[in-house]
C-alpha positions as CSV (number, residue, x, y, z in Angstrom):
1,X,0.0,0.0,0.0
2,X,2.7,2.4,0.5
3,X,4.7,1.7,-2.4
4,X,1.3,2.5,-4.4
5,X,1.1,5.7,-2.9
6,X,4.6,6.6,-3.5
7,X,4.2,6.0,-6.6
8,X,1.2,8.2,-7.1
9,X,3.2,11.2,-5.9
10,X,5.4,11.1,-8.2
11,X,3.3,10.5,-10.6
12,X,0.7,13.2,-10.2
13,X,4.4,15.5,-9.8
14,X,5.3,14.0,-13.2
15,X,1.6,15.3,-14.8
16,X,1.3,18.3,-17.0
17,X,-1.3,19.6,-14.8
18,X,1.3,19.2,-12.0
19,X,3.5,22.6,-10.7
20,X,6.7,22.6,-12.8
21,X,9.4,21.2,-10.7
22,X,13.2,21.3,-10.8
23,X,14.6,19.2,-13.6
24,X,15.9,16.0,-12.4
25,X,16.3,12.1,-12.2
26,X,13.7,9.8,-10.8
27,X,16.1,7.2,-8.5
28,X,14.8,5.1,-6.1
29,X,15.4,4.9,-2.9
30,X,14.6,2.3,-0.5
31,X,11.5,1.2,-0.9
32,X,10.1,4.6,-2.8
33,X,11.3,7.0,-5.7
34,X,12.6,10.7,-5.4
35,X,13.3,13.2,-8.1
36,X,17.4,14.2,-7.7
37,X,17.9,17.7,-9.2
38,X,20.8,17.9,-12.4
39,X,22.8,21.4,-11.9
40,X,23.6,22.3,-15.1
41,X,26.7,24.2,-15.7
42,X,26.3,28.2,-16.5
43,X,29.6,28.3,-18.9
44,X,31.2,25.6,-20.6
45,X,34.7,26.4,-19.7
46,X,33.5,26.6,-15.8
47,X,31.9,22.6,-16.8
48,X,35.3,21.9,-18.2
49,X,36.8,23.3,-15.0
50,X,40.4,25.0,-15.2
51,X,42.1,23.9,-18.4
52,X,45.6,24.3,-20.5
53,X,43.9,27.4,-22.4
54,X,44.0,29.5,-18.9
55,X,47.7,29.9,-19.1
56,X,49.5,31.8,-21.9
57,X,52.2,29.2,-24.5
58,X,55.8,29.8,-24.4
59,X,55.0,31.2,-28.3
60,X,52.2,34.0,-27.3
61,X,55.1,35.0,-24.5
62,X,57.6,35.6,-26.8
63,X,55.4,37.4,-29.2
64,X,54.3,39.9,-26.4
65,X,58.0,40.2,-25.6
66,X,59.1,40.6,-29.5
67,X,56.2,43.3,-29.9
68,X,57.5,45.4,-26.5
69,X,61.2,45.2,-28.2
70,X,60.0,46.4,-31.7
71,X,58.0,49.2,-29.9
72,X,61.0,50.1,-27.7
73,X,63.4,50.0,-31.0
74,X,60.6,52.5,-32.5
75,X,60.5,54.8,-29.9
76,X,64.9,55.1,-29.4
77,X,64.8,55.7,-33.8
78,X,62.3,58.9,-33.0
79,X,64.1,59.9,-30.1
80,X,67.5,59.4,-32.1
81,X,65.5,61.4,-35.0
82,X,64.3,64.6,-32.7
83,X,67.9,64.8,-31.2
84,X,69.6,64.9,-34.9
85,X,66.9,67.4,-35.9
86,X,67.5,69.8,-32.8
87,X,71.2,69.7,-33.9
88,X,70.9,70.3,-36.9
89,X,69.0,73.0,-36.0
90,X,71.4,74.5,-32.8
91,X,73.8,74.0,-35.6
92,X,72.0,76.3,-38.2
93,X,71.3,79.2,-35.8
94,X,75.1,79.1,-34.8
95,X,76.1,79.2,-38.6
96,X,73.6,82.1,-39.2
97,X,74.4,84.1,-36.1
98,X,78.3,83.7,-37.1
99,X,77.6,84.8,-40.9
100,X,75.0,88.3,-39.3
101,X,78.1,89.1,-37.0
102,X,80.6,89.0,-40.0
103,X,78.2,91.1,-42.3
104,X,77.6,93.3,-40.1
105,X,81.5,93.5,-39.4
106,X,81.8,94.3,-43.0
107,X,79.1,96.8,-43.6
108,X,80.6,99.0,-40.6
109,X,84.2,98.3,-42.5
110,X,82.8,99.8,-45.6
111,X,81.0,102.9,-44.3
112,X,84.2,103.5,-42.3
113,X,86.2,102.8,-45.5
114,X,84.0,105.3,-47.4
115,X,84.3,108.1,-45.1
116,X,87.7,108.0,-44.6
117,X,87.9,107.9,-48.5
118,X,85.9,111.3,-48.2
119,X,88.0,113.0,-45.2
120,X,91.5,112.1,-46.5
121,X,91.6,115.2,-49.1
122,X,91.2,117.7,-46.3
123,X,94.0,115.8,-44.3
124,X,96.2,116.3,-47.1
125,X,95.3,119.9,-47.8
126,X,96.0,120.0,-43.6
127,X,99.1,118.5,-44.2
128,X,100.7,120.8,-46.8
129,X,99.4,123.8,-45.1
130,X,101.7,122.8,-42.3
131,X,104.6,122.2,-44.1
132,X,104.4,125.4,-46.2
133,X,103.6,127.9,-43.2
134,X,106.0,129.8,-41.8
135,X,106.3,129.4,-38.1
136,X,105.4,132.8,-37.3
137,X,101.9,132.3,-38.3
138,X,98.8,132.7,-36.1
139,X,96.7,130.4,-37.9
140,X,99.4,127.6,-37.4
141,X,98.1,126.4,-34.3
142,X,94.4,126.6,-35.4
143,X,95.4,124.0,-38.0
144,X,97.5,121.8,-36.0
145,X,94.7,121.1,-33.6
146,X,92.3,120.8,-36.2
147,X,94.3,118.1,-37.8
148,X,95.2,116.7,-34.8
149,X,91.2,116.0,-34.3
150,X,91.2,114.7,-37.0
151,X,93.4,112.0,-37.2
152,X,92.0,111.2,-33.8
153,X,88.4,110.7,-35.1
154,X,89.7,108.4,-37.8
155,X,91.9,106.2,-35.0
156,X,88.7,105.8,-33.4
157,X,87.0,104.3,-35.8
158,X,90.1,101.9,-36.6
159,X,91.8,103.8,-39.1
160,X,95.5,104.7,-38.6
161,X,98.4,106.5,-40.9
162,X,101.7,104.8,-41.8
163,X,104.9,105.5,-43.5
164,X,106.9,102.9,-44.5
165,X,110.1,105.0,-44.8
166,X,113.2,102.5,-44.5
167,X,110.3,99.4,-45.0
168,X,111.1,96.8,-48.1
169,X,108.9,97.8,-51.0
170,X,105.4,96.0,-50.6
171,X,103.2,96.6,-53.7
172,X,100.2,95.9,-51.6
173,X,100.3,98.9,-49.5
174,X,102.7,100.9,-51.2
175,X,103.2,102.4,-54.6
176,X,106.2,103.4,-56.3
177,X,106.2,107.3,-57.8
178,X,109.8,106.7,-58.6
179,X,113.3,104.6,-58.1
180,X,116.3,106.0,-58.6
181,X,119.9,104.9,-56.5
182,X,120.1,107.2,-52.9
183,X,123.0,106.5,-50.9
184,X,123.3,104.8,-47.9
185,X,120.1,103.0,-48.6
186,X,119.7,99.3,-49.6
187,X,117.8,98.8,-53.5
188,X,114.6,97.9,-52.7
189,X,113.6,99.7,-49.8
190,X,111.7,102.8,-49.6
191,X,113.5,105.9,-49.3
192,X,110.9,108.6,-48.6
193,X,107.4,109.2,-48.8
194,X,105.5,111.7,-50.6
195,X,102.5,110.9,-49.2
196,X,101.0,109.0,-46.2
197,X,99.5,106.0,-46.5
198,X,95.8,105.2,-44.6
199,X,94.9,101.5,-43.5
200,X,92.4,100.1,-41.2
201,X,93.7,98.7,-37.8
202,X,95.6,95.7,-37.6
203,X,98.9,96.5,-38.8
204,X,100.1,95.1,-42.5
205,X,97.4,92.8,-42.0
206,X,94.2,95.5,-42.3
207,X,92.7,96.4,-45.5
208,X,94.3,99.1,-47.3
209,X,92.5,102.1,-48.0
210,X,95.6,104.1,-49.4
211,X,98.7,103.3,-50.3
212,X,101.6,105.1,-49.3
213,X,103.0,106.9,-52.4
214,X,106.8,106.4,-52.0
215,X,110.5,106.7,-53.5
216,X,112.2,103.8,-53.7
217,X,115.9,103.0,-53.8
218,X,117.5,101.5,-56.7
């Protein structure tokens, strides 16, 4: 009798017009049968439990290392790019500002050479009013000083006088009115000067603005 009435429970639980009920497996037990629930597993890979795909190869490893290496090598090229381009670029400013400094050096040479070019006519005239007035004269102190300022003006700017009496003959900074034998002087050497020569400063090696017209001994 009370196996027939176990078996109607689970029968009446197994009709369609019976609750639903958790999926399971009839099994008996004893001397009756119960329904044991089936958990079904929610993902595949958590049925499968912990498996060789979990852990990266040896071969995906070395390909993550290869791709930080290549990344690394890209980055050192631009950085090796940006410091060649910043040199180049230091080394382009240094080259301009030498080549503005030398320009300007040479404009300023010119306009100096120019107004000297101007101001050595009145020097001469200066000159030869010296030499021709008698001592006596008034005015002869007038026109020393003014002479006197002015070959201090043109020192100022870098411009000096020379004469190369006594000098060897240097047809870069001196030219030759005439040659004719004076005693007591080696040939080849400059004997007197007729008239002074102008340079700018730095000796034999400045730029010649006139040359010294001179006598030279044959």
């Amino acid at each position: 009798m009370a196996d027939t009435e176990a078996y109607e429970e689970t029968r009446d639980a197994d009709s369609p017009d019976a609750a639903p009920t958790p999926a399971g497996v009839d099994t008996a037990v004893g001397e009756g049968r119960v329904r044991v629930p089936v958990v079904e597993a929610e993902d595949e890979s958590l049925a499968a439990g912990p498996g060789v795909g979990d852990v990266p190869s040896e071969a995906e490893e070395a390909g993550e290392v290869e791709g930080d290496l290549a990344e690394l090598v890209k980055k050192a090229a631009q950085r090796d790019e940006y410091l060649a381009l910043a040199q180049r670029t230091q080394a382009d400013f240094e080259n301009y500002r030498k080549r503005m400094a030398r320009d300007a050096a040479t404009a300023h040479e010119r306009g100096v050479v120019k107004l000297a070019k101007e101001l050595l006519p009145a020097l001469d005239s200066l000159d030869r009013a010296l030499e021709g007035a008698a001592q006596d004269d008034p005015l002869l102190d007038g026109v020393r000083l003014v002479r006197s300022e002015l070959g201090a003006a043109l020192a100022r700017v870098g411009i000096e006088a020379f004469s190369p009496v006594g000098e060897v003959f240097d047809p870069t900074e001196h030219e030759a009115v005439a040659q004719q034998p004076v005693e007591g002087t080696e040939s080849g050497t400059v004997a007197e000067v007729y008239q002074t020569g102008y340079r700018t400063g730095g000796g034999s090696g400045g730029t010649v603005i006139r040359p010294a017209r001179v006598l030279v001994a044959a």
